[in-house]
N, C-alpha and C positions, 0 to 999 in steps of 0.2 A: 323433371323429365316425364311427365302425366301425358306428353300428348304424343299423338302416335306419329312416329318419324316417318325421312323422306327418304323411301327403297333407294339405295345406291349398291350396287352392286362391287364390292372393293374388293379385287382378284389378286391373286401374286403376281408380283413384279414381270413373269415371265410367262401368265398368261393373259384373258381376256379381261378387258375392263368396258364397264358401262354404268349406267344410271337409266332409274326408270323414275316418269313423274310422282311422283307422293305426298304425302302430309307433313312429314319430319324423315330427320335422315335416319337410311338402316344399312348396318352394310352387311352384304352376306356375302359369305364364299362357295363357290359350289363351280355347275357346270351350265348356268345360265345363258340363254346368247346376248352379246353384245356386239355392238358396229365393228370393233376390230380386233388383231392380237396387237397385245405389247409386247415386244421382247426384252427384256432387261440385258444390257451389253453394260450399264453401267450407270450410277442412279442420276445424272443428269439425263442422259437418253431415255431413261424410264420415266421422269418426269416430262422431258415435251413431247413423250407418246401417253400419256394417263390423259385418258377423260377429265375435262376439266367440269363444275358444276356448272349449270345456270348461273347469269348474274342475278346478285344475290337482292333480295327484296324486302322491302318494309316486315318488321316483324306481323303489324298488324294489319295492315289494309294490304298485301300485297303489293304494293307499286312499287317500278322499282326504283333501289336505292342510286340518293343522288351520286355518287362515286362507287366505280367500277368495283365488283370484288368477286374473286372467285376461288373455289375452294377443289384438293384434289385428295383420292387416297390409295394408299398403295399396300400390300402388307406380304412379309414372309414370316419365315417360323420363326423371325427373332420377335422380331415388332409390328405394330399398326405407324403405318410413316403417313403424314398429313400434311399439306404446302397448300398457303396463300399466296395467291397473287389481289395486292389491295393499292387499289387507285388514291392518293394523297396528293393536293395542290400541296400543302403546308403542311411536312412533317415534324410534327412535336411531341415530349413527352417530358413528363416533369418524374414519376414513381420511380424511383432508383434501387430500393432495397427489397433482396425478395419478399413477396408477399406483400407488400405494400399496395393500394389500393388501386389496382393498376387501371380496373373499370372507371377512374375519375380523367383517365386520358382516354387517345383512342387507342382501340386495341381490336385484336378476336379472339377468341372464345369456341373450344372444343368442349364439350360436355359427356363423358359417356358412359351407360346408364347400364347400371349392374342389378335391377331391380330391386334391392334390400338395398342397394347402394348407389353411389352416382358418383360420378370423379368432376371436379371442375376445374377448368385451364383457361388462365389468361394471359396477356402476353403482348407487350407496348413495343414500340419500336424502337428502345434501349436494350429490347433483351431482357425487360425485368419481368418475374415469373410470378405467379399470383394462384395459390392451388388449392382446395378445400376437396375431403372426401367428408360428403353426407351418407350416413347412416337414418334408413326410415326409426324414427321410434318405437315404429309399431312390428317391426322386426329384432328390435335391439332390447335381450334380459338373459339370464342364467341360462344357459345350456345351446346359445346359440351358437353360431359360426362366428357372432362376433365378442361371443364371451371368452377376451385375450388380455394381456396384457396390452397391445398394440391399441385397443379401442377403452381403456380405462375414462372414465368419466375427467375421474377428478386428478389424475395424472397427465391426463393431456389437456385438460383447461375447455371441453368439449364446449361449446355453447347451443344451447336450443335455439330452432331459426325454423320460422313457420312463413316464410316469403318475405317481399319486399314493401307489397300495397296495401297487402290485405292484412291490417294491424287494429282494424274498431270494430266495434260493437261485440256481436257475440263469437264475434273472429278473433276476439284482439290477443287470445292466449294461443289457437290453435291455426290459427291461420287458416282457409277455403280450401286448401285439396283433401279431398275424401282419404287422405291419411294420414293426415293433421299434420305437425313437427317433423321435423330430423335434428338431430345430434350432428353438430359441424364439427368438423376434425380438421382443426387449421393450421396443427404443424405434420399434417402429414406431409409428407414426397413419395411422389412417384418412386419409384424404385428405379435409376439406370436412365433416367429420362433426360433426352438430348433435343435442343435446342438450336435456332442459326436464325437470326436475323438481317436481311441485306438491304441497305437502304439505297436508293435513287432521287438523288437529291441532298438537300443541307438541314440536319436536324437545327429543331427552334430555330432556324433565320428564317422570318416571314418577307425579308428583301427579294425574294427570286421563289421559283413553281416550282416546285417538285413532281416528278413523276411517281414517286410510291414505292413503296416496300415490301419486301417477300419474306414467309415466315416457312420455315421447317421445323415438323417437333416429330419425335419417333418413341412411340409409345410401349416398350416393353412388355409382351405378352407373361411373361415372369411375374411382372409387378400388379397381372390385373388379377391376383388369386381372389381378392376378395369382392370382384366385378365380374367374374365369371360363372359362379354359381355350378350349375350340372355342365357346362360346356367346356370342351376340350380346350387345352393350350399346347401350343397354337392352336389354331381353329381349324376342326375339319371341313370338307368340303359339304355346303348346307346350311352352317352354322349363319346365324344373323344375331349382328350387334346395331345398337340403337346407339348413334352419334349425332352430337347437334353441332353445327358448326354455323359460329355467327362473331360478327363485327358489332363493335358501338362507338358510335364517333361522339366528340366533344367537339360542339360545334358554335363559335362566335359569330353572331351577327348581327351587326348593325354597334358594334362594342357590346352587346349584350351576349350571355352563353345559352343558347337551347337547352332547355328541362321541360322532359323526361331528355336525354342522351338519344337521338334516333337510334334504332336496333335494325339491324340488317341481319338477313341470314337466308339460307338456301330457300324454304320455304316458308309462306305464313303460316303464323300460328294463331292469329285471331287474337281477344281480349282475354 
């Protein structure tokens, strides 16, 4: 979460919603203007009145991505609420067990960045849930906010993780961002974290087109204690959180699978 998000403005259900263009997503609550009110009468109705994002583009050159997808967010004093709408000819998924590798199907992908921390969310079109909280290392020793039982090293099986690409030369220990490692927390859970996936269309049958799938997950402001740092829970009006929200399809063609997985998400981020 090193790169600077894309302003979205994510208001309570019962006031204004908007988005401004940006770099990566952020979302603030306050008294900003946006194009219009949403009223909440009830959270379908709040949903086809929320701003919905741009479609969503190539993580790296900007272009956009080949299948529709688009992302929204809503929040009250319970939670941060988050809904895709994702365009699928052929909906598949094979990861069944929580936390199971869900990024090897297609999925999307919440990310949200607690500076010492970062929460990560995936999520296939089974329903299966896939979640890691990273702790910086260069924040994490005796007398911190994360010196708990909850973040024990070697009671929770933590593993060191310095990226994905950037594994050689005089990177291969500490990885290229200017704060080297994090400490993976891979049996963490959200706290109260609620889920709903709706498909359109026939899971794994590739005989017939699918129209695509919707995802809802609702984020408990309760569970972000160690994502929030000095800012109030729930959030007061002001506050800005940095949220990424991105898709990665698994994609066959020609009987062969596409590697790297294309990346989608609201804005580019470059290499």
């Amino acid at each position: 979460m090193s790169r600077a998000p894309v302003a979205w403005l994510a208001r309570r259900p019962d006031a204004r919603l908007g988005y401004a263009a940006g770099v990566t997503e952020q979302l603030r609550t306050g008294d900003a203007a946006a194009p219009y009110a949403v009223r909440r009468t009830g959270p379908e109705r709040a949903w086809d009145q929320a701003e919905r994002s741009p479609r969503f583009v190539d993580m790296v050159t900007g272009a956009p991505g080949l299948f529709d997808t688009r992302a929204a967010a809503l929040w009250d004093d319970e939670a941060l609420h988050v809904r895709f709408w994702i365009e699928e000819p052929l909906l598949a998924a094979s990861q069944r067990e929580r936390d199971d590798i869900v990024f090897l199907d297609n999925d999307v992908e919440v990310l949200i960045d607690g500076g010492d921390a970062y929460y990560e969310f995936e999520i296939n079109a089974l329903g299966t849930i896939y979640e890691v909280l990273f702790v910086w290392q260069d924040a994490f020793g005796p007398g911190t906010r994360f010196d708990v039982p909850e973040f024990d090293l070697l009671a929770h099986h933590a593993l060191s993780f310095a990226g994905d690409d950037d594994r050689t030369g005089p990177t291969f220990w500490r990885g290229g961002h200017p704060r080297g490692p994090r400490w993976a927390f891979r049996d963490w859970d959200f706290p109260g974290l609620r889920t709903a996936v709706t498909l359109d269309g026939t899971l794994n049958d590739d005989s017939d087109i699918d129209r695509g799938w919707e995802v809802e997950a609702s984020f408990p402001w309760s569970g972000m204690t160690h994502l929030a740092g000095v800012r109030a829970l729930p959030p007061r009006p002001g506050d800005e959180w940095r949220v990424f929200f991105g898709r990665f399809e698994r994609l066959v063609l020609g009987g062969r699978e596409v590697h790297p997985h294309p990346a989608w998400c609201w804005t580019p981020h470059g290499r």
